[in-house]
C-alpha positions as CSV (number, residue, x, y, z in Angstrom):
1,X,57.1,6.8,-9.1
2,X,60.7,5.0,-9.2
3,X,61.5,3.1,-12.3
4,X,63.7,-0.2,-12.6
5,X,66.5,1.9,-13.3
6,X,66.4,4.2,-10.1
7,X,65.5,1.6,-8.2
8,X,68.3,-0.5,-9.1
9,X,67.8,-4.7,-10.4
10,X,70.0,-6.9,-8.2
11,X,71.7,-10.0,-8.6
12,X,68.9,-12.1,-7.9
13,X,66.1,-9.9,-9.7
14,X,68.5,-10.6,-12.6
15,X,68.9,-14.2,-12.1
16,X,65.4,-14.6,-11.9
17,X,65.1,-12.2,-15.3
18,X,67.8,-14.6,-17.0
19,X,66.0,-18.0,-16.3
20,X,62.0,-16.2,-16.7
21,X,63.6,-15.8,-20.6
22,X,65.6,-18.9,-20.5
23,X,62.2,-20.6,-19.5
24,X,59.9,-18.9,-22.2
25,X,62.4,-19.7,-24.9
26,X,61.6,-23.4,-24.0
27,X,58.5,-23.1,-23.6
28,X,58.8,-21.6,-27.8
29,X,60.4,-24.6,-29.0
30,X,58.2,-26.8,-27.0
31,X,55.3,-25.3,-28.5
32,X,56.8,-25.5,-31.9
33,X,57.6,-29.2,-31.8
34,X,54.2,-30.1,-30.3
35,X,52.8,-27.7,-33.3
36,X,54.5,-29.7,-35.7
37,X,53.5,-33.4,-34.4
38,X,49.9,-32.2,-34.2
39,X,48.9,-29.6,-37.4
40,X,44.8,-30.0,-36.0
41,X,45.7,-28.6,-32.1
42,X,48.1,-25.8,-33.6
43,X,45.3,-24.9,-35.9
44,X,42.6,-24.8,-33.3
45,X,44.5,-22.8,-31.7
46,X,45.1,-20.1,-34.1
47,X,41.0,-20.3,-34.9
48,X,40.9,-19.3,-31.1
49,X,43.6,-16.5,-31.1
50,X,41.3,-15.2,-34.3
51,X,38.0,-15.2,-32.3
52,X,39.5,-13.4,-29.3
53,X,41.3,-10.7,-31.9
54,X,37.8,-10.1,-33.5
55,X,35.2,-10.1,-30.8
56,X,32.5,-7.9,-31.1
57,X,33.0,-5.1,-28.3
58,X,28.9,-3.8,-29.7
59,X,26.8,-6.6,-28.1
60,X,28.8,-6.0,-25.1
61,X,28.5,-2.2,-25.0
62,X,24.4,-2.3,-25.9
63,X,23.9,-4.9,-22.8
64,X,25.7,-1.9,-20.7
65,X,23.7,0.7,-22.5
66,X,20.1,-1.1,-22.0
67,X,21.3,-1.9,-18.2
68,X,22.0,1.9,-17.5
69,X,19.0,2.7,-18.5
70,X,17.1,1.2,-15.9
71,X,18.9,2.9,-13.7
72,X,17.4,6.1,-12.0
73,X,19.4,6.0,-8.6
74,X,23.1,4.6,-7.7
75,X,25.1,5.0,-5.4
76,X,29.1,3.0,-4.8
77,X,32.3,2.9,-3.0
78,X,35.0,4.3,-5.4
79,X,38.8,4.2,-5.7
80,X,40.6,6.9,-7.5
81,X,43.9,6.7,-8.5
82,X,45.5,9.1,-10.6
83,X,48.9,9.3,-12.1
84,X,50.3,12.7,-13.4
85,X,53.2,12.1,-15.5
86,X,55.3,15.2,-15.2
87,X,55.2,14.1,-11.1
88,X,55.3,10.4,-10.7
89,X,54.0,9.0,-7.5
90,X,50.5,8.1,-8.4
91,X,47.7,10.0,-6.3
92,X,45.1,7.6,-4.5
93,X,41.6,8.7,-3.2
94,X,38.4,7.2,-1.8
95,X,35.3,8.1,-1.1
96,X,31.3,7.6,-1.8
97,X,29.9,7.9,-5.4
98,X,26.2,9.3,-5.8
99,X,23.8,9.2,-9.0
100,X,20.5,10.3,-9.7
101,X,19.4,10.3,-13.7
102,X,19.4,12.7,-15.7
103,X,21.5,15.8,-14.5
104,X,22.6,15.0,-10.4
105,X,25.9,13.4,-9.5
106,X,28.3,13.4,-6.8
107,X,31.4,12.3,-5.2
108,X,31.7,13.0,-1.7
109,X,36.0,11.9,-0.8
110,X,36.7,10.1,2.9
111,X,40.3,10.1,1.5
112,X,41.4,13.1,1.5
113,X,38.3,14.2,3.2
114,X,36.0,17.0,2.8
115,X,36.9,17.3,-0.9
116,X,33.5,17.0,-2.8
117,X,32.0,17.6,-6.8
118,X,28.9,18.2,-7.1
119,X,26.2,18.3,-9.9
120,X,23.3,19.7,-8.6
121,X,20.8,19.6,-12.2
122,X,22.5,23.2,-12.9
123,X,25.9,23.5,-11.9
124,X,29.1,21.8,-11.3
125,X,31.0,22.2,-8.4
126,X,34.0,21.4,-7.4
127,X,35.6,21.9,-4.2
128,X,38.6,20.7,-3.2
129,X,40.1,22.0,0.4
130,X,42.3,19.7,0.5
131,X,44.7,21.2,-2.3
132,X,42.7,24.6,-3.1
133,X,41.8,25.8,0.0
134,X,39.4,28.5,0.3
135,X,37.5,28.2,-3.0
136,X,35.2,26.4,-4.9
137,X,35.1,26.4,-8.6
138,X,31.6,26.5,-10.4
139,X,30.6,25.6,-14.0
140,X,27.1,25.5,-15.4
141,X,26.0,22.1,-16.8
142,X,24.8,22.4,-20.4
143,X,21.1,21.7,-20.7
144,X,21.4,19.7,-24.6
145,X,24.5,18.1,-26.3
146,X,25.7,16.6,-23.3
147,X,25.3,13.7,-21.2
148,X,26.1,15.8,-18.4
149,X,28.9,15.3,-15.8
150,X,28.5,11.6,-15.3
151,X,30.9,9.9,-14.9
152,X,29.5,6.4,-16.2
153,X,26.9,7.6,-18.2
154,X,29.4,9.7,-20.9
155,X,30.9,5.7,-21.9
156,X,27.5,4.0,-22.0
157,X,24.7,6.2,-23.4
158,X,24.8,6.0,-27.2
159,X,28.2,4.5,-27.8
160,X,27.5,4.0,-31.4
161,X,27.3,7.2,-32.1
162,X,30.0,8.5,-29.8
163,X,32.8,5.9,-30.0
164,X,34.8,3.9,-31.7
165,X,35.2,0.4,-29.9
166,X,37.6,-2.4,-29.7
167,X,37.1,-5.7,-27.6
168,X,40.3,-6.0,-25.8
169,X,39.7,-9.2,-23.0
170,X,37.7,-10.8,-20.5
171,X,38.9,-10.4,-17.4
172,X,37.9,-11.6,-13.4
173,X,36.9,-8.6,-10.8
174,X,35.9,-8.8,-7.3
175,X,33.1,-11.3,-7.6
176,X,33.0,-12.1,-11.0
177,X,33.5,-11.7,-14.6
178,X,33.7,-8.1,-17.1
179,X,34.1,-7.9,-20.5
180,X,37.1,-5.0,-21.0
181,X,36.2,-2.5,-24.1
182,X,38.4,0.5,-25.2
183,X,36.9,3.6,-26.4
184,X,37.9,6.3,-28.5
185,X,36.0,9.7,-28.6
186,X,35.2,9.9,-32.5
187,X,34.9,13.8,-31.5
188,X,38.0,15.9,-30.4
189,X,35.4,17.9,-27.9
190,X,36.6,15.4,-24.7
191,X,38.9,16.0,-22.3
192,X,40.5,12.6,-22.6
193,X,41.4,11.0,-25.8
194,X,40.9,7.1,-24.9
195,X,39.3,5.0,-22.1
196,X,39.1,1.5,-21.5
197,X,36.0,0.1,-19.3
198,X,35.4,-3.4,-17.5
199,X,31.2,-4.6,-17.5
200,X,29.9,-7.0,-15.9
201,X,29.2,-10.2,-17.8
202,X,25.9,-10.5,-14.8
203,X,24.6,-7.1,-14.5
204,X,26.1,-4.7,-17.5
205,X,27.1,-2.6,-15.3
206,X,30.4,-0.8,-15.5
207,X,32.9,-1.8,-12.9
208,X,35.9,-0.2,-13.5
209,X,36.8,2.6,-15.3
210,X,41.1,4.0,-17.1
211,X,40.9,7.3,-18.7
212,X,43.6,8.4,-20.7
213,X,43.5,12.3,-20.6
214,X,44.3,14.9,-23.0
215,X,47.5,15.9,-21.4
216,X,48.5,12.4,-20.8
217,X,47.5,12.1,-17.3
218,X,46.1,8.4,-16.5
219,X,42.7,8.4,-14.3
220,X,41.3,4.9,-13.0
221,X,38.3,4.9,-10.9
222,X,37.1,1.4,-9.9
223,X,33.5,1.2,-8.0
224,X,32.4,-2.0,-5.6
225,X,29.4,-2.4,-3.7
226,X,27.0,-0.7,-6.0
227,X,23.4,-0.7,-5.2
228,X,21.0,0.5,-7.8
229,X,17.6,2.2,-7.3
230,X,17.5,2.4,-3.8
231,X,17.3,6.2,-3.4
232,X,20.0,8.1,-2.8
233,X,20.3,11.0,0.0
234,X,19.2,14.5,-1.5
235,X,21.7,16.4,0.7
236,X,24.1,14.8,-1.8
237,X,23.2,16.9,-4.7
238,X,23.6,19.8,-3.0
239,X,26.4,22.3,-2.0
240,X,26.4,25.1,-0.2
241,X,29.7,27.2,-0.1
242,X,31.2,27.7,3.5
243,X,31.4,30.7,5.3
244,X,34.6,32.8,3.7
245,X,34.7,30.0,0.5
246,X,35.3,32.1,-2.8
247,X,33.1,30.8,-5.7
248,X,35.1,30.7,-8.7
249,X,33.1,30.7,-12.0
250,X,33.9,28.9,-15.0
């Protein structure tokens, strides 16, 4: 990814930058001067900028848990994009998502496609062709301690007990409202260190997902046209190795 230096600012990007700051600093003394002819409105406002800093992100994160778990089937369109500091140009996928409570998940990717993870209720697999050709890695699932490898259900079930939580904004999605909540693991066992999550003001459900891993790479998946409890196909939770595929255990 190019920054502003690499990419160069010209004279009109500067121009632009000169009179965006000449602009705000007006906008300051403005603000000032109206704060100072009316005490009650620059009060009020402060109140507000108060209430916002100290939201409660709990009421917000129970509605999410107590919607997930109604869930038993789900299935969504998902974006991926990833971006890998030590390389740059973030890494965009696509694809199908798949969820059936407690232990079954899956991602099957149109973009690039063939790539697929699996959790079949007893193992994890991953298999990705499309940058590991001609093997599949496979990890068993723990049966306690875990909520398994779910991706929405590891931010949602029991946050109490596994995060601590910070209301950050509201904020508008495709076709509505979500409340924004960061997360961070009080355990060191994750393999990320901090993730922020839109929900859904009308359903709870998560929407979007920005996961700041250990190693400093950024992961944000963001799901549309979800459909809850209306089955999901079995051949989903399944995988099969191809002919000549190595199985990898982990």
């Amino acid at each position: 990814m190019r920054t502003i230096a690499d990419c160069g600012l010209g004279i009109a990007d500067c121009i632009d930058h000169v009179r965006s700051r000449e602009t705000e600093r007006a906008t300051r003394r403005t603000s000032f001067k109206s704060a100072i002819r009316n005490p009650q409105s620059a009060i009020a406002a402060i109140g507000i900028v108060l209430g916002l800093q100290s939201a409660d992100p709990w009421p917000v994160l129970d509605r999410a848990s107590a919607a997930y778990q109604t869930i038993s089937t789900l299935t969504a369109d998902f974006v991926q994009i990833i971006l890998n500091p030590m390389i740059g140009s973030p890494d965009t996928t696509r694809g199908k998502l798949y969820q059936m409570r407690p232990s079954r998940f899956a991602m099957r990717f149109t973009r690039p496609k063939g790539d697929r993870i699996v959790a079949d209720g007893r193992y994890l697999w991953l298999y990705t062709p499309s940058t590991t050709p001609g093997q599949v890695i496979r990890s068993r699932i723990p049966e306690v301690g875990t909520t398994g490898p779910n991706l929405i259900g590891q931010f949602v079930e029991h946050p109490r007990e596994r995060y601590d939580a910070r209301y950050v904004r509201v904020d508008t999605l495709s076709g509505g409202t979500a409340d924004v909540v960061a997360l961070t693991p009080k355990e060191h066992d994750q393999p990320y260190r901090a993730a922020v999550i839109w929900i859904d003001r009308a359903d709870g459900l998560v929407r979007r997902i920005e996961i700041t891993e250990t190693g400093g790479q950024q992961r944000t998946v963001v799901l549309d046209n979800l459909r809850m409890n209306a089955g999901a196909p079995g051949r989903e939770f399944t995988f099969l190795p191809p002919a000549g595929v190595r199985v990898v255990d982990q």
